[in-house]
C-alpha positions as CSV (number, residue, x, y, z in Angstrom):
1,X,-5.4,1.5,-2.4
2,X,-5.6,-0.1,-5.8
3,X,-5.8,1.9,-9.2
4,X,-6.8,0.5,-12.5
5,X,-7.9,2.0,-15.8
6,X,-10.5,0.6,-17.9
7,X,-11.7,1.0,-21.4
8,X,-15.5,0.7,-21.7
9,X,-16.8,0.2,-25.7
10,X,-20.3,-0.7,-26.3
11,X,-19.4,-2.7,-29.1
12,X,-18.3,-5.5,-26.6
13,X,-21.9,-6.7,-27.0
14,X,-19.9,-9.5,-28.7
15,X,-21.8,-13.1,-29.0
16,X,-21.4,-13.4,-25.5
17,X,-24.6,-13.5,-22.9
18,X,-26.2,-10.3,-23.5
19,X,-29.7,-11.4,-22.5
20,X,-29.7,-7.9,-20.3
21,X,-27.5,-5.6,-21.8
22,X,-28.5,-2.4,-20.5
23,X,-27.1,0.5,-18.9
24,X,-27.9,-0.8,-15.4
25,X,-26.6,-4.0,-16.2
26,X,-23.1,-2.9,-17.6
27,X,-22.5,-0.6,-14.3
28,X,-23.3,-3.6,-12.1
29,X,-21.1,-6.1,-14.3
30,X,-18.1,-3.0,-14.0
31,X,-18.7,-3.1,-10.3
32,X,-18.4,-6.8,-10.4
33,X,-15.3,-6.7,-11.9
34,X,-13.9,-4.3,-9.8
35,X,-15.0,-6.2,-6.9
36,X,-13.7,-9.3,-7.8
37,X,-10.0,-7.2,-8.5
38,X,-10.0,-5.9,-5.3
39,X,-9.6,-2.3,-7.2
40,X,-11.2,0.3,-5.2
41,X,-10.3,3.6,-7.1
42,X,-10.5,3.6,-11.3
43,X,-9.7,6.3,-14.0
44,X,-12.9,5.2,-16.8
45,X,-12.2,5.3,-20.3
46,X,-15.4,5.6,-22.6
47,X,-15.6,5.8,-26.5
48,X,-19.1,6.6,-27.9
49,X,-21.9,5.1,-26.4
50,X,-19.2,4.0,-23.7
51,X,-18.7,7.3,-22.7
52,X,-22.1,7.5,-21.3
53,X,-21.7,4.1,-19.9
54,X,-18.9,5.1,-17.6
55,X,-20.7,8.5,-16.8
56,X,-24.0,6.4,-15.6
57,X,-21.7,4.2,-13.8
58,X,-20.3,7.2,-11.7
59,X,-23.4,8.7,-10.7
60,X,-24.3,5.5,-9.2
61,X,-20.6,5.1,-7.8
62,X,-18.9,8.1,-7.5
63,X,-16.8,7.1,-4.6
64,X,-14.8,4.8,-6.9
65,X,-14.2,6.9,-9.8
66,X,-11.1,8.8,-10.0
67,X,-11.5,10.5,-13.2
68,X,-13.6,10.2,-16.7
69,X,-12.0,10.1,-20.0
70,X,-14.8,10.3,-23.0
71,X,-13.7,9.5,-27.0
72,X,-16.4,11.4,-29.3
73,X,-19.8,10.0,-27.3
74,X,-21.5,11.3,-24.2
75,X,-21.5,14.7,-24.7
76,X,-24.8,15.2,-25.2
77,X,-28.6,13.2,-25.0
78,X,-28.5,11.3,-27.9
79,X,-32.0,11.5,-27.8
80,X,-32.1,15.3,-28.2
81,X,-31.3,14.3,-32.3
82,X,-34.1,13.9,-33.9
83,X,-34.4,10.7,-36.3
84,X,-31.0,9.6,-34.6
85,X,-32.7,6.0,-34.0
86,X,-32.3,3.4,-36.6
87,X,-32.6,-0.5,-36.1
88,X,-29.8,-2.5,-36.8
89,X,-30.8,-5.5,-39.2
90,X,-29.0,-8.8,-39.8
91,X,-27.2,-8.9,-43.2
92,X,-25.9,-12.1,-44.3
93,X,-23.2,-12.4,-47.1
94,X,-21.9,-15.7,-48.7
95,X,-19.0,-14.8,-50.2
96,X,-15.9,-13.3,-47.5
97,X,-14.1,-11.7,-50.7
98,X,-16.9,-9.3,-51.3
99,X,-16.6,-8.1,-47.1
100,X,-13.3,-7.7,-47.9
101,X,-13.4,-5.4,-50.9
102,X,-16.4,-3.3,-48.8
103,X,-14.1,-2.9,-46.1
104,X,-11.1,-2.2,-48.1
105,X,-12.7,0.6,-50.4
106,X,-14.1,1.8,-47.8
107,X,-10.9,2.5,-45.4
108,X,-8.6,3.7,-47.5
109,X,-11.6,6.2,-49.3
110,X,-10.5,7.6,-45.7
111,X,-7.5,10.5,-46.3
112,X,-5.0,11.6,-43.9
113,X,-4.6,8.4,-41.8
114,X,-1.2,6.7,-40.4
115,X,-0.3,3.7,-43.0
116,X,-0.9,1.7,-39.6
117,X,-3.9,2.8,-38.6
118,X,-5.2,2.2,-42.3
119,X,-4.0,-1.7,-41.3
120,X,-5.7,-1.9,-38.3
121,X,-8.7,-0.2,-39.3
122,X,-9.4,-2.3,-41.5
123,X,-8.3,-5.5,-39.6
124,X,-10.8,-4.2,-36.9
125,X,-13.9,-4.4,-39.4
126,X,-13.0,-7.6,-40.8
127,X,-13.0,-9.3,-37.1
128,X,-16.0,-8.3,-36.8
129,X,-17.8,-10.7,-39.2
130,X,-17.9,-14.1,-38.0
131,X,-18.8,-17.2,-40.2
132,X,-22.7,-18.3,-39.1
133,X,-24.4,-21.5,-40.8
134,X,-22.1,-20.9,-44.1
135,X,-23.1,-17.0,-44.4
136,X,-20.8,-14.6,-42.6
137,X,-22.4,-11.8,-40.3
138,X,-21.5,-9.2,-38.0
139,X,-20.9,-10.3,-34.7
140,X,-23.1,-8.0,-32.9
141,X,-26.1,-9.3,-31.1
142,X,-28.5,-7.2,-32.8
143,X,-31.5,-7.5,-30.5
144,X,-29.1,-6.2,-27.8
145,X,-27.3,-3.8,-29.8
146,X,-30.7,-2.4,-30.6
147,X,-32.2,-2.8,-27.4
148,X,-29.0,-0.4,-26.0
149,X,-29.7,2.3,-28.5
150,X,-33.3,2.7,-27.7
151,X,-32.2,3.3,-24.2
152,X,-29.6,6.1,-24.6
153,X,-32.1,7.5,-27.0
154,X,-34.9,7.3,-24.5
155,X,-33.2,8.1,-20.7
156,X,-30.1,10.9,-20.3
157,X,-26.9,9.2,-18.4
158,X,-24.8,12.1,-19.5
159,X,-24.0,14.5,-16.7
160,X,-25.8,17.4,-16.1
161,X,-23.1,19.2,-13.3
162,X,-19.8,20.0,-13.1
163,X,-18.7,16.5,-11.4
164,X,-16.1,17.1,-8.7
165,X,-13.5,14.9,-11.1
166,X,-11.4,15.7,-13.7
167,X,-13.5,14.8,-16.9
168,X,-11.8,15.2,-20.3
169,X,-13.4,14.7,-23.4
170,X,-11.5,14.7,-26.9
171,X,-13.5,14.9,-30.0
172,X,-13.4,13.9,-33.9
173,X,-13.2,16.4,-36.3
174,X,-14.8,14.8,-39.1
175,X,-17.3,13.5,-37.1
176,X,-18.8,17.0,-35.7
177,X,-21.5,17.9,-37.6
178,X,-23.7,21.6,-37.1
179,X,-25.9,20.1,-34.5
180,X,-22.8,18.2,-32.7
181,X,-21.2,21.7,-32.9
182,X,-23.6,22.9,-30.9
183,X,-23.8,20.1,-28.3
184,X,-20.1,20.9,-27.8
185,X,-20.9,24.6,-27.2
186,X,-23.7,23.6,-24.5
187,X,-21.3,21.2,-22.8
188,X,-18.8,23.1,-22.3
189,X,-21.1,25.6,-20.7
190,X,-22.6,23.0,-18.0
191,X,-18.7,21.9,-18.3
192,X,-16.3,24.8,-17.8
193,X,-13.6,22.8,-16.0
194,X,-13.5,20.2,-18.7
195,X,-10.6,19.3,-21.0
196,X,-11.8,19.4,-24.3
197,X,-9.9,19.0,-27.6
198,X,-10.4,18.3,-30.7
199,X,-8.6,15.3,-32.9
200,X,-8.1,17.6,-36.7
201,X,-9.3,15.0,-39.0
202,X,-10.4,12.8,-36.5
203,X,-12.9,10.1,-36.9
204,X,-15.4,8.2,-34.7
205,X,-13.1,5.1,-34.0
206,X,-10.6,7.4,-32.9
207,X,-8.3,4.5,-30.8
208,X,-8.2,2.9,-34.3
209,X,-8.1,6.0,-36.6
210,X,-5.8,8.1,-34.3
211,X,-4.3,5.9,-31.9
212,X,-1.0,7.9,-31.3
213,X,-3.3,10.9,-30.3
214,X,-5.7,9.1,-28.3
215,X,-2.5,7.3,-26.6
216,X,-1.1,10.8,-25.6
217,X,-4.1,12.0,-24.8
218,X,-5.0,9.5,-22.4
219,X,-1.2,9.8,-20.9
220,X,-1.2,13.7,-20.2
221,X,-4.8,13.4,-18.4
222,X,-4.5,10.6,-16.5
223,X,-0.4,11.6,-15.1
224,X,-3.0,14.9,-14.0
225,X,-5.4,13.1,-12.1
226,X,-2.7,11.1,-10.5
């Protein structure tokens, strides 16, 4: 019996072929690759719209999973907030040095952060402009990316049952609004056996923000499920 863990982000919509990149399609691709490893029990790791990823991809195969681990996303229907849907557009900027001042102000306008995680923060958004017929972009596919949105917006993966696996879900502080503090509330009702904590000042990209709390998180709860 093989175990693996996987990290699923739905910002790898990357460049690469993402003619289909919908919900159905990522779970197929996961089972794919876990196919093709020979992997036949996994612990799923999901941050934001990955967290509902992984939890559509264990209703369909719920034999496989072991556990679900969800970073601030698939707590709730995103589609239960209204005017939460807005189209990504393509931006094109000549100049690299005014992405780089952008990015920069904008990081360390961020308080309470390790100096490393200010580093790679920032390193993070700069990766993710790419140099396109002498303009820089961002990466994303935006068709895809938008395509992807409409969908979690329009069907509800997120569980709706206690599952009969541990399922741990650790949250952003700063990212928890009135409406999100309710979501939290309701999940934890149709959740009771959950793990759920709270990052204090925590922010959305919490493996990049946090990544000493996410690291220990993901430690205790998987040694658990073990």
């Amino acid at each position: 019996m093989n175990f693996v863990g996987l990290f699923v982000n739905y910002q790898d919509i990357n460049g690469y072929d993402t003619k289909d990149s919908s919900i159905i399609s990522y779970i197929h691709k996961l089972n794919h690759l876990l196919d093709s490893l020979a992997v036949t029990k996994v612990h799923l790791v999901g941050a934001s719209i990955g967290a509902t990823i992984i939890q559509a991809f264990y209703q369909q195969y719920a034999e496989v999973v072991q556990s679900l681990l969800l970073l601030d996303g698939g707590y709730y229907f995103l589609g239960d907030r209204q005017g939460s849907h807005e189209e990504m557009t393509l931006q094109t900027i000549d100049n690299f040095e005014e992405i780089k001042a952008a990015v920069h102000e904008f990081i360390y306008g961020i308080e309470g952060l390790n100096p490393k995680n200010y580093e790679q923060f920032e390193q993070y958004f700069l990766g993710n402009y790419i140099l396109d017929k002498g303009f820089y972009r961002h990466h994303c596919d935006v068709a895809s990316y938008n395509a992807l949105s409409q969908e979690v917006e329009t069907i509800n993966y997120c569980l709706t049952k206690q599952p009969t696996i541990p399922v741990n879900l650790l949250l952003a502080e700063n990212s928890i609004d009135e409406f999100k503090g309710k979501k939290i509330v309701e999940y934890q009702q149709r959740h009771p056996l959950a793990n759920v904590q709270i990052v204090r000042n925590g922010h959305h990209y919490l493996p990049l923000t946090h990544t000493e709390e996410v690291t220990s998180f993901l430690q205790i709860n998987l040694a658990r499920s073990l």
